[in-house]
N, C-alpha and C positions, 0 to 999 in steps of 0.2 A: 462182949465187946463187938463182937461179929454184929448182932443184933439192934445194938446203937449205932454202926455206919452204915446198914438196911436203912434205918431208921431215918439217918441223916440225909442218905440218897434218896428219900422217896420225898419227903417232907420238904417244907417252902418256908423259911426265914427270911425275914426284914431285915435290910443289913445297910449301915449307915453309907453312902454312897462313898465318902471321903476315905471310908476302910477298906475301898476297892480297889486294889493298883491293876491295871492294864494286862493282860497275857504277854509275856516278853518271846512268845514265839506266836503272835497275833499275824495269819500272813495276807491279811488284808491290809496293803500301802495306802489304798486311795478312800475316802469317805468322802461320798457328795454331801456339800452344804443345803442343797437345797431337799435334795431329799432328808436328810437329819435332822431341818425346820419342820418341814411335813412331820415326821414320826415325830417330834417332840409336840407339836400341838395334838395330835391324835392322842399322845401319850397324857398330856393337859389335860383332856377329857374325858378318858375312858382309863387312864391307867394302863400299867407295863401288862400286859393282857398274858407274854409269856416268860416266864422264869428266867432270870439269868443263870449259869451255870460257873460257882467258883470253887477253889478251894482254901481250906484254913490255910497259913501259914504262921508260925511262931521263932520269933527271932530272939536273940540274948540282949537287953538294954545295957549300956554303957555301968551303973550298977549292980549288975550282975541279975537283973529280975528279967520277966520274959514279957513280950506283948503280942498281941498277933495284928493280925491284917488278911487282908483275901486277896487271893489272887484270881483274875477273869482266864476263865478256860474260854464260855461262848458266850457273845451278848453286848461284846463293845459299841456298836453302836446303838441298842439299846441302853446303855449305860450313859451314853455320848447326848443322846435325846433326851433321857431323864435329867440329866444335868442343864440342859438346858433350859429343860419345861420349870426347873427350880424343884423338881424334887430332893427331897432330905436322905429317902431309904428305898429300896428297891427291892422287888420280893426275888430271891433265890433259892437254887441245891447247892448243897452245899456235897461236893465230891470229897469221898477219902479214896486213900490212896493212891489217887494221882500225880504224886509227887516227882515222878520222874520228869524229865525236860521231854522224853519220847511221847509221853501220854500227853500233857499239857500239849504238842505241838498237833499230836494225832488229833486229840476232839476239838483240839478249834480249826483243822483245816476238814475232816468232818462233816461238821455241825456248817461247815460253811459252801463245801461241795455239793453236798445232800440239799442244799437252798438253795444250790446256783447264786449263791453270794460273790462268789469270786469274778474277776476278767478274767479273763484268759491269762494273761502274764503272769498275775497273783497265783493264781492257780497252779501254772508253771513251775515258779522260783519256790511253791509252797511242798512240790513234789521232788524239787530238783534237793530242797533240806532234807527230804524225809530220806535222799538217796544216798545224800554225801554228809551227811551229820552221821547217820543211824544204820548207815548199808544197808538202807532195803533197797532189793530190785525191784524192776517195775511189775513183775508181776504181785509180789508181794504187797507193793504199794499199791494196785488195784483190789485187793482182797479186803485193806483197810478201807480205801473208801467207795465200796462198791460199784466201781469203775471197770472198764474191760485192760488186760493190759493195751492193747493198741490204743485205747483210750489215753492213757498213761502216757505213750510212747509220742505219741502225735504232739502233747501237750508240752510234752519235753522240747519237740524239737522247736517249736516258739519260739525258744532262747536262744536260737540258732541267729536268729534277724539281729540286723542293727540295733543299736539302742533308741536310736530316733522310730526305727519302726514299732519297737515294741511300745514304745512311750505312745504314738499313735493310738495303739491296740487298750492303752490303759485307760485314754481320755474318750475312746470311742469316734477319733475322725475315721479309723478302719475298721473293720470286723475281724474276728478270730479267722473268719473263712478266706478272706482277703491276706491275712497273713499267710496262711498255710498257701494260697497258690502263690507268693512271691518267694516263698522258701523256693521254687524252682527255680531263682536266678542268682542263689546264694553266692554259685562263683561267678556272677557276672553282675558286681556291686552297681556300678554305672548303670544299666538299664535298671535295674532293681528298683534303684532310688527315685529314676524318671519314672515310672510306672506307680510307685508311690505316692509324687506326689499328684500324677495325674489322678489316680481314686479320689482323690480329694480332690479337685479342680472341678471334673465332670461326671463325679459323683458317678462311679464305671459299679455297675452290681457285679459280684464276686466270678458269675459265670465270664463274665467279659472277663476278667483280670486272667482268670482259666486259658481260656483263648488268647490273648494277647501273649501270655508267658510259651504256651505250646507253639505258638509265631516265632517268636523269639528265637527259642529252643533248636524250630528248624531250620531257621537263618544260620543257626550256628552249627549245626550239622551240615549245612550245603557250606561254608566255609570250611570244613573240613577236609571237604572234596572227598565225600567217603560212599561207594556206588550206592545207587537207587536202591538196590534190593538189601543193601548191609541199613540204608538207614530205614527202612520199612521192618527190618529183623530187630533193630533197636526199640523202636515203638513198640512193637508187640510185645518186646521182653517187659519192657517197663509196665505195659499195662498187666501185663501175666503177673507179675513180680511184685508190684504198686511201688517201686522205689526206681531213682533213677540209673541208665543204665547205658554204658557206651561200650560200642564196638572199635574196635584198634586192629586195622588187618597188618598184616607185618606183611615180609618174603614168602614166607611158611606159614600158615597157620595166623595167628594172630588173638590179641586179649578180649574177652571179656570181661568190662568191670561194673561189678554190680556194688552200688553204694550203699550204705546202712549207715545209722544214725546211733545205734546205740548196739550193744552185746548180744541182748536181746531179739533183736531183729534178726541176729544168724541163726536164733534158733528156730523164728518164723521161717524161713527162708528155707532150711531143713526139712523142715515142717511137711511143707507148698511139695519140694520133689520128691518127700518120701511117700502122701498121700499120692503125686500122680505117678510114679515108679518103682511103687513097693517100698516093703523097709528101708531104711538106710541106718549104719552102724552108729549108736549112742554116740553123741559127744557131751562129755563130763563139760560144764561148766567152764571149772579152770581151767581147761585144755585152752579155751578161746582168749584171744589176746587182749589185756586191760591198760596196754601203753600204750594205744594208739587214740587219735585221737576221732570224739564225734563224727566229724563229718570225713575222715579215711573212707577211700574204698576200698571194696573187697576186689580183688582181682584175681583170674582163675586164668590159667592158661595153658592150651593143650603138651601135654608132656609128648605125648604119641605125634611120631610123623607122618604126615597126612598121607595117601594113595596117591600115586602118578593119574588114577583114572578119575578120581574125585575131583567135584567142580570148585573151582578156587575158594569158593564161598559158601562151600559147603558145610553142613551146621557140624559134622565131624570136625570140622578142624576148629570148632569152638570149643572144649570140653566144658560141666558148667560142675 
């Protein structure tokens, strides 16, 4: 038995297109029309050159007899072209085993990572299933598709934008890069949106969108009214950090709040002052809190009462 699903996995069958249903965890939304004309006349001429990827499926008929059908793991728009071109049958492997909803969702986002198939968004909501369907973390989920976790993480936080922005990101008026430095204005929707749609207007390359948001950024710090040298200590931390990061001086002492995007990222953040401070003590997983939500910050704040001889703004009276 073993021998015959080797068998079935290595090997290439003609499979009638009509007995092909769709992957029902397919996490590519968008198909261009004009690219899909392209690959079906290529397809016209030279034939589906690589294998689709499905598997059997066998269901009970209404008189109690059985029938099957396929189901597409990877290859939809190959499939999508072939149909076009007027193909009858398409050559495939035929996957056993794959029966789970976790394995069908795994090799078609994959098979579609590993091709840079995806946008950004796709790719996003296609990681954001594999987290909230199946509870994998991000690290886990980059192990799947050989991805870094920050890789992971970064792509998550996409979903953070507007829906008009990510919609942008899917059609391609914005870039993924473009997205990520508007994630800087998250809590400042109004500029966000101008800034938006100025990318598209005059066509601003991502470094400029960088610079505009860090403008921004410091317009809103000097409306704070928070001293020179506290918003120079902010900067620094965010760039040490790479997440965003606000100072709050109070009477005494006063907050640090350092933001993170996902659970994940406190262990980064760990991580950063154990390698430049020496060890620091394990935290268990579920120690860290999972009812807050994405974009919460983390806030730290000196328990210790600061010295009568210490300068008000002294980094003791930040604890981190």
């Amino acid at each position: 038995m073993q021998g015959q699903s080797q068998f079935q996995n290595d090997a290439i069958f003609w499979i009638e297109v009509d007995k092909i249903r769709p992957n029902p965890f397919q996490p590519r939304t968008e198909f261009d029309e004009s690219a899909l004309k392209a690959l079906s006349e290529s397809i016209r001429q030279y034939g589906v050159l690589q294998p689709l990827t499905v598997t059997r499926v066998e269901e009970q008929k209404e008189d109690g007899g059985l029938t099957s059908y396929y189901e597409l793991i990877a290859g939809e728009r190959r499939l999508r072209a072939s149909k076009m071109a007027g193909l009858t049958r398409v050559p495939a492997t035929i996957r056993s085993g794959e029966d789970t909803h976790l394995m069908k969702l795994e090799l078609a986002i994959i098979e579609n990572v590993q091709r840079e198939d995806l946008n950004a968004i796709d790719r996003a909501r296609a990681f954001e299933r594999l987290s909230k369907e199946f509870s994998l973390n991000n690290t886990e989920i980059a192990k799947k598709v050989g991805k870094s976790r920050e890789y992971v993480s970064n792509s998550l936080r996409l979903l953070m934008l507007p829906q008009k922005i990510q919609q942008g990101i899917i059609v391609g008026a914005i870039s993924e890069g473009h997205g990520r430095a508007l994630l800087m204005l998250i809590d400042r929707p109004e500029e966000q949106d101008a800034l938006f749609r100025d990318i598209q207007i005059r066509k601003l390359s991502v470094r400029e969108v960088e610079k505009l948001t860090r403008e921004i950024a410091v317009e809103k710090a000097r409306k704070r009214d928070i001293p020179p040298e506290l918003e120079a200590m902010e900067t620094q931390f965010a760039e040490s950090l790479g997440t965003k990061v606000e100072i709050r001086p109070q009477d005494i002492g006063g907050k640090l709040i350092i933001s993170y995007f996902a659970p994940e990222d406190l262990h980064t953040l760990l991580q950063q002052l154990a390698d430049r401070h020496g060890a620091l003590p394990p935290v268990a997983p579920q120690a860290l809190r999972t009812d807050v939500s994405v974009d919460d910050p983390l806030v730290m704040q000196n328990d210790v009462p600061p010295q009568d001889d210490v300068s008000e703004y002294d980094i003791k009276h930040f604890s981190i």
